[in-house]
VMD Tcl script that draws the C-alpha trace (Angstrom):
set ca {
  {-9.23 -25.31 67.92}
  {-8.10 -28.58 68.60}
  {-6.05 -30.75 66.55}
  {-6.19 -34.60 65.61}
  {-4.79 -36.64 63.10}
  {-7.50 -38.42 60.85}
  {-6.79 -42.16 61.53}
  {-9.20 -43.50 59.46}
  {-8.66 -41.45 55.62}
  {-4.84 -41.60 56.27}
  {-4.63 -38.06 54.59}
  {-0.71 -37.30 54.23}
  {0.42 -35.02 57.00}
  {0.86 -32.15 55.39}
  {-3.31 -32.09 53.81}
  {-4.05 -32.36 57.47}
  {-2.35 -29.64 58.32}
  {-3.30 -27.56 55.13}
  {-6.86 -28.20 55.55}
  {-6.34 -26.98 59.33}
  {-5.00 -23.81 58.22}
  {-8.04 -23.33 55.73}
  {-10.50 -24.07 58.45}
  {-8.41 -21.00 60.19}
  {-8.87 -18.54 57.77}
  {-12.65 -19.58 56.76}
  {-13.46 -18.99 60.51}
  {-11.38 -15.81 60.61}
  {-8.81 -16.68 63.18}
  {-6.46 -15.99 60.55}
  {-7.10 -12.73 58.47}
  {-6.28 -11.41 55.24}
  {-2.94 -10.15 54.70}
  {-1.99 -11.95 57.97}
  {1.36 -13.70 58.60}
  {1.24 -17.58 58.86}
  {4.24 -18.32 61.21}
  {5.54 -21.40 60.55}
  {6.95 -22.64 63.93}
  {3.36 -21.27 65.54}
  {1.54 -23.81 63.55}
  {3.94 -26.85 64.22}
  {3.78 -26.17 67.39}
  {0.17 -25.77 67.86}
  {-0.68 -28.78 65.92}
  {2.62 -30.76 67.26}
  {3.93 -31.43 64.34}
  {7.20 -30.88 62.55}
  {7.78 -27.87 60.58}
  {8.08 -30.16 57.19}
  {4.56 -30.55 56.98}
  {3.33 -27.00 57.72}
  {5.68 -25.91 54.89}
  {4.55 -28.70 52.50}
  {1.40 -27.60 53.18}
  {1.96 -23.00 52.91}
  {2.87 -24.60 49.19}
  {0.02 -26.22 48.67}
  {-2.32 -23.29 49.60}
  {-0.12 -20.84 47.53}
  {-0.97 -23.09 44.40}
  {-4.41 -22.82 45.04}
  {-4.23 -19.00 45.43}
  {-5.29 -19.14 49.31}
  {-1.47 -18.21 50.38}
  {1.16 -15.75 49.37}
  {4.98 -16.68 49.68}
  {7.45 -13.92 49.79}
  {11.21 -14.22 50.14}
  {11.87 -12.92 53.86}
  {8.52 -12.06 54.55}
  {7.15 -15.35 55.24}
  {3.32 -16.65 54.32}
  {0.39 -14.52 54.69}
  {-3.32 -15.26 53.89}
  {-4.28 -13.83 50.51}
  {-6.21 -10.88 50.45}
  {-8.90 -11.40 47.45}
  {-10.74 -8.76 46.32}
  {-14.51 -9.04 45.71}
  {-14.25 -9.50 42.00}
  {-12.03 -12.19 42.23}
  {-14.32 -13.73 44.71}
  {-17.39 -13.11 42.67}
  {-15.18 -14.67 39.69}
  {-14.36 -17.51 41.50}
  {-18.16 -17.93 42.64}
  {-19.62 -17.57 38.46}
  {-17.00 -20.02 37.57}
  {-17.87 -22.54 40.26}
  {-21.68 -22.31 38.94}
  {-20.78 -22.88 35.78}
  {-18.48 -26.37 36.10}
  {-21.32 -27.40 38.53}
  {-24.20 -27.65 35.77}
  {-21.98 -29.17 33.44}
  {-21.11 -31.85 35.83}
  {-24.39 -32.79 36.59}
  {-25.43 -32.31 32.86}
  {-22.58 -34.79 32.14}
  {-23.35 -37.37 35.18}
  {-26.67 -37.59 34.14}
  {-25.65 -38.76 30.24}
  {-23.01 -40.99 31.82}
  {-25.67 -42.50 34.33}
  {-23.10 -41.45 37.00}
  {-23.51 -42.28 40.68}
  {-25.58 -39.81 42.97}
  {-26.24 -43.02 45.91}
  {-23.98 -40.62 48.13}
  {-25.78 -37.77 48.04}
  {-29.12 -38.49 50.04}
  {-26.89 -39.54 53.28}
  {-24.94 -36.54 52.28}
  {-28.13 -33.96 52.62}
  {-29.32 -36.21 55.93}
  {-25.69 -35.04 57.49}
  {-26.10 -31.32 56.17}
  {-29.73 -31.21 58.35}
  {-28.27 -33.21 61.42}
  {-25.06 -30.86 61.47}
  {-27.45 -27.95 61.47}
  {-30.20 -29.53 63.99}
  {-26.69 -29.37 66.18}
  {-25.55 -26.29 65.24}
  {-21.89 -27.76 64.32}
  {-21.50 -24.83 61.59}
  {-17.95 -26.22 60.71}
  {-19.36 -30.19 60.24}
  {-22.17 -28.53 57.97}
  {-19.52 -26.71 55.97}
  {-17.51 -29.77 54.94}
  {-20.60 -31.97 54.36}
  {-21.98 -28.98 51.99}
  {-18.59 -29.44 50.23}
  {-18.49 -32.64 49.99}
  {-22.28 -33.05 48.17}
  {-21.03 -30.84 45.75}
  {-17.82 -32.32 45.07}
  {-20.12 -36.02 45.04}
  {-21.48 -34.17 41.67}
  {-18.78 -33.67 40.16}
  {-17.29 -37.22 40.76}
  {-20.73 -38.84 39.63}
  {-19.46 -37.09 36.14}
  {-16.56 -39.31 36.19}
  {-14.20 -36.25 34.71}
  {-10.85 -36.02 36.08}
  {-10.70 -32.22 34.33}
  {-13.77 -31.13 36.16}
  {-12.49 -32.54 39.14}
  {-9.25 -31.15 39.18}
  {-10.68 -27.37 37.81}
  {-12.99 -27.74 40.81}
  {-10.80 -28.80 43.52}
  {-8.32 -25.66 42.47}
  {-11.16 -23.24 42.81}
  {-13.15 -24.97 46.18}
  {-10.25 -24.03 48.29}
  {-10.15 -20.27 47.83}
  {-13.94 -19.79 47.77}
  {-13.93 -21.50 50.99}
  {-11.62 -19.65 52.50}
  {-13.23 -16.50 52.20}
  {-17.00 -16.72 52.24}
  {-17.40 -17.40 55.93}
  {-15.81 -14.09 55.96}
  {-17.87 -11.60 53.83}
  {-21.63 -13.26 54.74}
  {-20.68 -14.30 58.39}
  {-24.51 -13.14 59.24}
  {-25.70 -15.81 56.76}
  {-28.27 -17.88 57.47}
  {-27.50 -21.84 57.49}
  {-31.12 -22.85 57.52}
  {-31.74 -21.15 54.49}
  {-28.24 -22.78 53.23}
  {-29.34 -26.04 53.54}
  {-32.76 -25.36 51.94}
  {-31.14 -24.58 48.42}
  {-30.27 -28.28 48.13}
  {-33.18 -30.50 48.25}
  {-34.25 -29.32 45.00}
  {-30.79 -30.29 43.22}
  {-31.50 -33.83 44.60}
  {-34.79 -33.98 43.59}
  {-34.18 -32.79 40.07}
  {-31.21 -35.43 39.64}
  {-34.38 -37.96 41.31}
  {-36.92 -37.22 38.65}
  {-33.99 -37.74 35.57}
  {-34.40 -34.75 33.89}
  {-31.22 -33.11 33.11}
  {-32.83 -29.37 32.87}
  {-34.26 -29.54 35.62}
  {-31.68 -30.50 37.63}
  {-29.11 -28.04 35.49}
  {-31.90 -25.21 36.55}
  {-31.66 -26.65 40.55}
  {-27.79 -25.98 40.43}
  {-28.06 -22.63 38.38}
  {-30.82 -21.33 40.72}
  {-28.66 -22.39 43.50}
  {-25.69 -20.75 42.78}
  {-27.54 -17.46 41.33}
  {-29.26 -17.15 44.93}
  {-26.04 -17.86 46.73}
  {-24.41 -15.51 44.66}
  {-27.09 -12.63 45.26}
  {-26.40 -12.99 49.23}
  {-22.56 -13.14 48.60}
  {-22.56 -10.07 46.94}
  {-24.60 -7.97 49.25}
  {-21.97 -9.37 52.20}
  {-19.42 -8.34 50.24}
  {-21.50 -4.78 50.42}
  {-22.16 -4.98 53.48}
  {-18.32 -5.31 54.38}
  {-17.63 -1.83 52.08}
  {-20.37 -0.33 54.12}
  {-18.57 -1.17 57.21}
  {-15.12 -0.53 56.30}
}
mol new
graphics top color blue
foreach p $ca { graphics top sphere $p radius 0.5 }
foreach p [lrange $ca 0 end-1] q [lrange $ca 1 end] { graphics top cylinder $p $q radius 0.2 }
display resetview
């Protein structure tokens, strides 16, 4: 994959470089349990190995990496409860975001372009530009709440759930992805708070019910 710096974000170095490494392991180049070498990654992204360390740390906060004295950095190997976890937690600060953006009149405005890039990403089959643009629509609800604890909660858990879904559902269907978020726009639209608290339950309960048979599917195989 190749490798660019973002001129126009001006993201330090080092989230650059971190959110290379979790494009990595959410495309399964690198693997559960496997070692991160540090030197590999500087050189691969030409950069110095300062950065690619500053950013191992920042993945082992968010649970994605494991650090061990003379072993190095390896990807985390999660097991399907903690993923499942992960996923029921994620539902459950995403309702009360929107429930609490709605009170607070919050600001959606980003979210219609954001649903118009999810469909063109797909209509071009760029399954990594769809990935980030899902993200960021459901990190834009969570902003329009304008909590800083929801944020922060939300941002710790994102990471690791990205990191490993591509994995266990890699059969998944992006069409049908995309689909489950038109009716979260259109329930934040018509105003009413349950129904758009029922758009991003039902969402999450149906993405849920395919995560878990990947995750069977994977025992099946294994």
């Amino acid at each position: 994959m190749s490798f660019a710096l973002d001129d126009g974000v001006q993201l330090p170095l080092s989230e650059q470089v971190k959110e290379w490494i979790l494009d990595q392991i959410s495309h399964g180049v690198l693997k559960p349990h496997e070692r991160i070498v540090e030197s590999m990654v500087a050189g691969e992204l030409g950069v110095s190995h300062a950065p690619v360390r500053e950013a191992l740390k920042g993945l082992e906060a968010l649970g994605v990496v494991d650090i061990r004295p003379f072993s190095g950095a390896r990807v985390h190997r999660r097991t399907h409860q903690e993923i499942l976890d992960a996923y029921m937690v994620r539902s459950e600060l995403e309702a009360l975001a929107v429930r609490v953006a709605m009170s607070r009149k919050g600001d959606f405005s980003a979210l219609p372009t954001l649903l118009g890039d999810m469909y063109h990403a797909l209509a071009v089959q760029d399954m990594r530009e769809l990935a980030k643009v899902d993200t960021k629509f459901h990190e834009a609800i969570i902003i329009a709440s304008g909590n800083a604890e929801l944020l922060r909660v939300w941002r710790g858990i994102q990471p690791r759930l990205r990191a490993y879904i591509t994995l266990v559902s890699p059969g998944s269907d992006p069409h049908w992805t995309v689909s489950l978020h038109p009716p979260i726009l259109e329930g934040i639209v018509s105003g009413d708070v349950d129904r758009a608290e029922t758009a991003i339950a039902d969402h999450f309960r149906l993405a849920r019910e395919r995560l878990e048979e990947g995750l069977g599917a994977n025992d099946e195989e294994n």
